[in-house]
N, C-alpha and C positions, 0 to 999 in steps of 0.2 A: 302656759300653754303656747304662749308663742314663740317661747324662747323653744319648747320643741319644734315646732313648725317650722324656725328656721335652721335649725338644727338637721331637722329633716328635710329638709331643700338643697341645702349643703351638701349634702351626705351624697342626695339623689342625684345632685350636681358632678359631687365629684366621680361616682360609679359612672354617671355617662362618660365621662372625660378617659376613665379608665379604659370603660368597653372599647372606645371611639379606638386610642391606641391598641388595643390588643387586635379590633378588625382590619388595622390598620397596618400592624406587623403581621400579621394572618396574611394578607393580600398581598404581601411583596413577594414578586416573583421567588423562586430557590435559585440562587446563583450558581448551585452544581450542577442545575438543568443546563444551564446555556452553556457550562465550560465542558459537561459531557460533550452534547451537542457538538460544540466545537469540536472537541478531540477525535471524534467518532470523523467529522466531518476533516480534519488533517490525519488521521488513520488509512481514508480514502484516498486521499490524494496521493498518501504514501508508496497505496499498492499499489493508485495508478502507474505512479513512477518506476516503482519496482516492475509492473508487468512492462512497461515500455523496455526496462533495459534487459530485462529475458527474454524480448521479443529479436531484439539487438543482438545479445549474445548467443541465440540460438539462427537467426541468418549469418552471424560469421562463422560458426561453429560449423553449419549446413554447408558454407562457400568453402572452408577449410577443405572438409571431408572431401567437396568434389576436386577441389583442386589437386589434393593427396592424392586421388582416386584419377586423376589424369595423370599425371606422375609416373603414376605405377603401373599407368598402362603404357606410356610411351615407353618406359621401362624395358619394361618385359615382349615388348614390341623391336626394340633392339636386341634385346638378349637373343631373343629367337632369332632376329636376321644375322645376329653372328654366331648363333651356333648352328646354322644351317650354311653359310662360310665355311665355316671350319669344316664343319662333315660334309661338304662338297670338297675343299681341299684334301681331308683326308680320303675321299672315294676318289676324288680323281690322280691321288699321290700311288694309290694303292693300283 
């Protein structure tokens, strides 16, 4: 009878030792949580970065446009004063 007894102390010994490790790999955080996290959190950063340099490329894009768009007016701002030259030379040749 005793030799069961210790039998069964043993037993009941090692089931706890068992349980103890299984709550114990139970409880450890998931390490795909923190490296999600992570990525999710350098995914951010990314767009930050990315919306910084389309903010970038859309003020030199804007500054382009106006500058073209000065250009084109001095342009045609001269075109006109010589072609109002010329059709004064030719009304006054005539």
């Amino acid at each position: 009878m005793s030799a069961l007894t210790f039998l069964g102390v043993v037993l009941g010994g090692f089931n706890a030792i068992l349980l103890g490790v299984v709550i114990f790999i139970l409880k450890q955080p998931d390490p795909h949580k923190g490296r999600e996290a992570a990525e999710i959190h350098e995914l951010g950063e990314r767009i930050t970065e990315l919306s910084k340099h389309f903010l970038t490329f859309e003020k030199k894009f804007e500054k382009q446009i106006t500058e073209t768009s000065g250009q084109n007016l001095a342009k045609l701002d001269r075109f006109s004063k010589d072609m109002g030259q010329q059709l004064k030379d030719i009304h006054d040749s005539l």
